[in-house]
C-alpha positions as CSV (number, residue, x, y, z in Angstrom):
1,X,137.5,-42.5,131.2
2,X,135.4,-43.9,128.2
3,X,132.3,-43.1,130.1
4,X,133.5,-39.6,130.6
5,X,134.4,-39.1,126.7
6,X,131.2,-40.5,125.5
7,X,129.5,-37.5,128.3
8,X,131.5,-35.3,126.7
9,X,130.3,-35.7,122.8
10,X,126.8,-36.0,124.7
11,X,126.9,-32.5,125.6
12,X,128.5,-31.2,122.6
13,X,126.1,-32.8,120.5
14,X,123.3,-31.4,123.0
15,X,124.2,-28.3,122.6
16,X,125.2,-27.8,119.2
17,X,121.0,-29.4,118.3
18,X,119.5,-27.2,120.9
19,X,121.3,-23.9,121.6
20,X,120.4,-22.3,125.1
21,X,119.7,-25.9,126.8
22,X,120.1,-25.9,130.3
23,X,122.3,-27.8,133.2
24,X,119.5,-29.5,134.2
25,X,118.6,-30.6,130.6
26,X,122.1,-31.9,130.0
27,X,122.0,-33.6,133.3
28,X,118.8,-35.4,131.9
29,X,120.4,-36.1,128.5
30,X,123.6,-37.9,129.8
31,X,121.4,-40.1,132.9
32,X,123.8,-37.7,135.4
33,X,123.4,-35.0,137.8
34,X,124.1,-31.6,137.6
35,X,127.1,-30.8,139.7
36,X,128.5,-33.4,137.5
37,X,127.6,-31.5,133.9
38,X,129.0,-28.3,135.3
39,X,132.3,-30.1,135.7
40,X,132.3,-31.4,132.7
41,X,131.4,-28.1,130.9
42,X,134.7,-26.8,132.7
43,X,136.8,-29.0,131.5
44,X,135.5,-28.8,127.9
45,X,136.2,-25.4,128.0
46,X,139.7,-26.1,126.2
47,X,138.0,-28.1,123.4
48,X,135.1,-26.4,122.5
49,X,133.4,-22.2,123.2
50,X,131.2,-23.6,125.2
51,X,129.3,-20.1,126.7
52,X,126.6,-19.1,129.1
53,X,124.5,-16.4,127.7
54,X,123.3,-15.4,131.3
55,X,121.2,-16.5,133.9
56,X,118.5,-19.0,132.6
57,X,119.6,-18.3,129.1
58,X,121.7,-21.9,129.1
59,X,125.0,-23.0,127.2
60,X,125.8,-22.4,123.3
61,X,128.6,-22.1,121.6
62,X,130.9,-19.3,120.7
63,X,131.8,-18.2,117.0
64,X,131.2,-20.8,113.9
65,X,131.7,-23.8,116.4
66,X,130.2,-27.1,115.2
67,X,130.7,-31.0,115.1
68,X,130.1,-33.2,112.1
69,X,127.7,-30.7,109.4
70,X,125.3,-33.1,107.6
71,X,123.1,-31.8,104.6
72,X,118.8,-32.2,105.4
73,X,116.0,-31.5,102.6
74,X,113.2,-29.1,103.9
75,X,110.7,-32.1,104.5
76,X,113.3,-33.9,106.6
77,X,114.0,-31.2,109.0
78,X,110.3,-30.9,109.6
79,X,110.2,-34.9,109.8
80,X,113.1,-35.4,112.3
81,X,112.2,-32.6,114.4
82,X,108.6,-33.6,115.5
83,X,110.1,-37.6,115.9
84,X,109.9,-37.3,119.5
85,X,106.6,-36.1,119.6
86,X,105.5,-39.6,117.8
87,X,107.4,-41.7,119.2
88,X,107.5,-43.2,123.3
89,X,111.3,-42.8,124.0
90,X,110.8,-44.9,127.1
91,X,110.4,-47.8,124.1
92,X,113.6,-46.3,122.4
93,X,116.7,-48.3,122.5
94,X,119.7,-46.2,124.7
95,X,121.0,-44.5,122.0
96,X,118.2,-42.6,121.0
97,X,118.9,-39.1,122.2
98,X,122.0,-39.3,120.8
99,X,121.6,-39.9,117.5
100,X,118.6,-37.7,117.5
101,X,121.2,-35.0,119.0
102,X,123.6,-36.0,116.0
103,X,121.4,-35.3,113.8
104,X,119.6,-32.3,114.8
105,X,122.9,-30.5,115.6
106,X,124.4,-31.2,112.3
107,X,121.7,-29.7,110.2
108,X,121.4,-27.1,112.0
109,X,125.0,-25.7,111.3
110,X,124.8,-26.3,107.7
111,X,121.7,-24.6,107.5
112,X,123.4,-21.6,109.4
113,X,126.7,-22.2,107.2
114,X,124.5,-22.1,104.2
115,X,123.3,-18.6,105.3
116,X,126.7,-17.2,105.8
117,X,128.2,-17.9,103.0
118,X,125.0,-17.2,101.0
119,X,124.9,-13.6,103.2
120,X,128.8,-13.1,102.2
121,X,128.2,-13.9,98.7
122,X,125.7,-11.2,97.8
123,X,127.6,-8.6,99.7
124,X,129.9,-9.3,97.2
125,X,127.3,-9.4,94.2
126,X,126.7,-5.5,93.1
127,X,124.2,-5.4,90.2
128,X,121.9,-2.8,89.0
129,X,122.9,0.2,91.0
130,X,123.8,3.6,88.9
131,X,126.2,5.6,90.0
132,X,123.6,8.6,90.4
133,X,121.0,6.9,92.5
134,X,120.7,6.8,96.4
135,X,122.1,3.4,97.8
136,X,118.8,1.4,97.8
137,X,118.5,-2.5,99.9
138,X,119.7,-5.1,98.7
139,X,117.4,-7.6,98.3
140,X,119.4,-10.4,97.0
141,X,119.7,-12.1,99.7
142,X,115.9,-12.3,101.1
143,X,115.4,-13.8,97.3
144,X,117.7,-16.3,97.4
145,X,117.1,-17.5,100.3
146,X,113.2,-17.7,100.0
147,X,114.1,-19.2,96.4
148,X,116.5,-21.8,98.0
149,X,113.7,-22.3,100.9
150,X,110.9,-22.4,98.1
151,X,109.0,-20.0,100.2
152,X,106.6,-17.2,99.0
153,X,107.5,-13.5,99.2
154,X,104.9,-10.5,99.8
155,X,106.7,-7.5,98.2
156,X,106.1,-3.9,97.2
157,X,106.7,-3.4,93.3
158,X,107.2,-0.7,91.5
159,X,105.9,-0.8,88.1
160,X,108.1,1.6,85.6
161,X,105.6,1.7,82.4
162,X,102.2,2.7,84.7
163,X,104.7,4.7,87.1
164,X,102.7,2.3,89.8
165,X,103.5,0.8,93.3
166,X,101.5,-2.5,94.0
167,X,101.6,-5.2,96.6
168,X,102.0,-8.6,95.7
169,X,102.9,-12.3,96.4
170,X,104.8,-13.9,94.5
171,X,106.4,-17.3,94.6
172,X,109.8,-16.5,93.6
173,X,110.8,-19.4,90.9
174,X,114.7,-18.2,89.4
175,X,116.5,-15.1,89.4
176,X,117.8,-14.4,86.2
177,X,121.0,-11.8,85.8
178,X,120.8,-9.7,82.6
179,X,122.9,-6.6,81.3
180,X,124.2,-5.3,84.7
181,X,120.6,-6.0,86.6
182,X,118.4,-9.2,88.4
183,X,115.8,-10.3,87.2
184,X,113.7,-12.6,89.1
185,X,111.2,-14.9,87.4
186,X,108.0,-16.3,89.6
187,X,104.4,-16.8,89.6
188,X,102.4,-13.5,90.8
189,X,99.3,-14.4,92.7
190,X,97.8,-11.1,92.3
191,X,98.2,-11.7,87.8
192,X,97.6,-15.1,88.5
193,X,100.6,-16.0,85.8
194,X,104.4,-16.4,85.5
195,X,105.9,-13.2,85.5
196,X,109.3,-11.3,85.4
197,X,109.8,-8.7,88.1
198,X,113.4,-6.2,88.1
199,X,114.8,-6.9,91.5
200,X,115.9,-3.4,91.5
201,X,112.4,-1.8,91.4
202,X,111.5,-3.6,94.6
203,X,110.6,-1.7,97.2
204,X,110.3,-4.2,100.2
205,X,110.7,-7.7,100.0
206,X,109.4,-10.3,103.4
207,X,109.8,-14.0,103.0
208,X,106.6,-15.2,104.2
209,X,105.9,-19.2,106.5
210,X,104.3,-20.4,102.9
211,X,105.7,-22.8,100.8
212,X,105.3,-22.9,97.1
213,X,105.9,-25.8,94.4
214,X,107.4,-24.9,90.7
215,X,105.5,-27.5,89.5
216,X,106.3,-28.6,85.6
217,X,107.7,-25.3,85.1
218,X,110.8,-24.8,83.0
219,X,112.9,-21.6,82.8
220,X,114.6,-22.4,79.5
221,X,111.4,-23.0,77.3
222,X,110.0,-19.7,79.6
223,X,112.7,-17.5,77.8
224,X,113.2,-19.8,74.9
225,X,113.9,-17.2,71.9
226,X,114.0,-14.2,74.3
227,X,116.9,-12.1,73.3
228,X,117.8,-11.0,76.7
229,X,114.8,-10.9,79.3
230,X,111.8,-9.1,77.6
231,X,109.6,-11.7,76.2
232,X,107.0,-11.8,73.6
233,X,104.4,-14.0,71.8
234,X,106.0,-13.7,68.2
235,X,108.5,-15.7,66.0
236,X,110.5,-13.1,64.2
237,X,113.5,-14.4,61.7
238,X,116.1,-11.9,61.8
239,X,118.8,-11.7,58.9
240,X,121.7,-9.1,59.5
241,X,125.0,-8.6,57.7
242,X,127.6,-7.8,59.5
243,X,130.8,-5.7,58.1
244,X,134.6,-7.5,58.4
245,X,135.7,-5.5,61.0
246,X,133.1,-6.2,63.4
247,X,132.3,-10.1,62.4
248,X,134.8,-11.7,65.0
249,X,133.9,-9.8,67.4
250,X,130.1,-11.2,66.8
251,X,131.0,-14.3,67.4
252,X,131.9,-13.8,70.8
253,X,129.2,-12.6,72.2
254,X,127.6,-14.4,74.7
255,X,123.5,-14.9,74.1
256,X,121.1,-16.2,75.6
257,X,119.4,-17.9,72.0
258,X,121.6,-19.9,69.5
259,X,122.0,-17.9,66.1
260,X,123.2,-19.5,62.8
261,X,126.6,-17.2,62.0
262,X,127.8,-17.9,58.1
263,X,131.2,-16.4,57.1
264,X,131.2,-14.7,53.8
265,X,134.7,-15.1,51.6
266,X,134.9,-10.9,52.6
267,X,135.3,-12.0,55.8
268,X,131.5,-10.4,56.6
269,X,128.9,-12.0,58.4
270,X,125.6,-13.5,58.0
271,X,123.8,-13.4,61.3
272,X,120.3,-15.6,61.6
273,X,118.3,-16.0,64.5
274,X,114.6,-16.2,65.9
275,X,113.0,-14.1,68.8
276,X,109.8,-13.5,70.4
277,X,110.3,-10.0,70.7
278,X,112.2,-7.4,68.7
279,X,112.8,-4.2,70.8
280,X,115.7,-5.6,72.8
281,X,117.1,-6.8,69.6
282,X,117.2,-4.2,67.5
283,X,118.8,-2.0,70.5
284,X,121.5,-4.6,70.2
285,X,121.8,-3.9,66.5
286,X,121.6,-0.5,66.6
287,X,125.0,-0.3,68.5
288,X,126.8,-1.4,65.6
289,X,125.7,1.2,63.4
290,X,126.3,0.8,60.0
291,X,128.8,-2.1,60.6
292,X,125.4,-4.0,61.0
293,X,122.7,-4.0,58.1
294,X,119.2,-5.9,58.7
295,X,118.4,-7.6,55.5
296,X,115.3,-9.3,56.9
297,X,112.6,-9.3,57.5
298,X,111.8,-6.5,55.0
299,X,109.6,-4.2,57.3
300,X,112.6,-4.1,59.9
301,X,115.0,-2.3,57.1
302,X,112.4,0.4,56.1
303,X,111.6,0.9,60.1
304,X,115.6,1.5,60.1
305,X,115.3,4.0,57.2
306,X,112.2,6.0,59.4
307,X,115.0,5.7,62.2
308,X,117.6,7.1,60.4
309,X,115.6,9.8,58.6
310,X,114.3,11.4,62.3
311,X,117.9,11.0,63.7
312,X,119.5,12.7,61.0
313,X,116.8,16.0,61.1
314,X,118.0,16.3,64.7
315,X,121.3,17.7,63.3
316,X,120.1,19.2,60.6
């Protein structure tokens, strides 16, 4: 009976690492013939959804059907899988095949686990869409996964400023969520630079068989005093008062740089930080009308009086 049981997890594990292997291949993998496998494929049948996808097609499994997931790196996949190509199996001790089976089986159903729950998750994930605008792809998923993979992506982007489509490749480093959109953040071969790319101006993504390395780079010293995503090469010090009614609700904010906050006995706000680029702030600002007043730096408060000069001839 033990013989039979140790068959058994032989052509489990068989068929889990090579999905589609045949009788005949089985009958090689467990030193039997094949009138024997088929029997033992019949009375598997009540442990595991062992199926025949036709004639000459061999035996997989049904469903999410897998024995004992193990976790692989990129470079060990590749590693394992040419071992027999290397090595003389007829020098290999007997259990050779089946720890090679083991271990080729298990990766693969994590890999395909991964990609399930990754595919489930950014169904889920609904960013950047207006309400007014045709359903467009998603391509959150292709991203991720070619981030997770670290393999380059050839994509058509559609530059908003030059009203421009381009091709490109880009090894795609982070994505990045900011105000209601994706952002993803990789080096462009075609700009030859780290660049910042809205995934919701793609217009057709492909994961491509090259592999890419991020090197030294780091994606908190890329956006280090970047307000939100747009980045600049300046160090501006912002100082901005902020009324009593509006102070505690400043300080709950979430941002992505670290301010210095000072509470005045009024119960006002003294709001410091640093940024490499003021449009994005300022728009933030601006929301709090005159709850907010930008005492520095000086040129900011008399672009503010310009501001409010040409907004207030419009209702004139």
């Amino acid at each position: 009976m033990s013989d039979k049981l140790f068959r058994w997890f032989k052509i489990i594990y068989a068929i889990q690492a090579k999905p589609g292997i045949t009788a005949q291949e089985l009958a090689d993998r467990c030193e039997t013939d094949v009138r024997t496998i088929y029997r033992d494929l019949r009375s598997l049948d009540v442990l595991a959804p062992i199926t025949n996808e036709g004639y000459g097609k061999g035996y997989t499994f049904a469903g999410n059907f897998a024995v004992f997931p193990f976790n692989w790196t990129q470079q060990e996949t590749l590693v394992f899988s040419m071992l027999p190509s290397f090595v003389d199996q007829s020098n290999m001790p007997p259990g050779f095949d089946t720890a090679y089976d083991k271990v080729m089986a298990s990766h693969f159903r994590q890999k395909s686990r991964d990609q399930e729950i990754l595919k489930h998750v950014t169904d889920i994930i609904q960013m950047g869409s207006p309400a007014y605008r045709e359903d467009a792809p998603n391509y959150l998923f292709q991203v991720i996964q070619a981030i997770v993979d670290e393999k380059s992506i050839t994509a058509v982007y559609h530059t908003q400023s030059r009203n421009q489509q381009t091709e490109r490749e880009i090894d795609p480093y982070y994505l990045v969520p900011r105000d209601q959109r994706f952002y993803l953040i990789g080096y462009c071969h075609q700009a030859k630079d780290i660049r910042t790319f809205r995934l919701s101006r793609f217009r057709s993504i492909e994961m491509t068989s090259r592999t890419f390395n991020r090197g030294d780079f780091n994606v908190k010293n890329y956006l280090k005093n970047t307000w939100s995503i747009e980045r600049g090469n300046e160090q501006i010090h912002f100082k901005v008062k902020f009324s009593p009614g509006v102070a505690r609700y400043i300080k709950e904010e979430e941002m992505f740089v670290r301010p210095r906050m000072t509470d005045y006995p009024d119960g006002s706000l003294l709001f410091e930080v640093t940024v490499n680029h003021d449009r994005e702030f300022i728009t933030w600002v601006s929301q709090y009308g005159p709850d907010a007043e930008i005492l520095a730096p000086a040129s900011y408060r008399e672009m503010m009086k310009e501001r409010l000069v040409n907004w207030s001839k419009l209702y004139e």
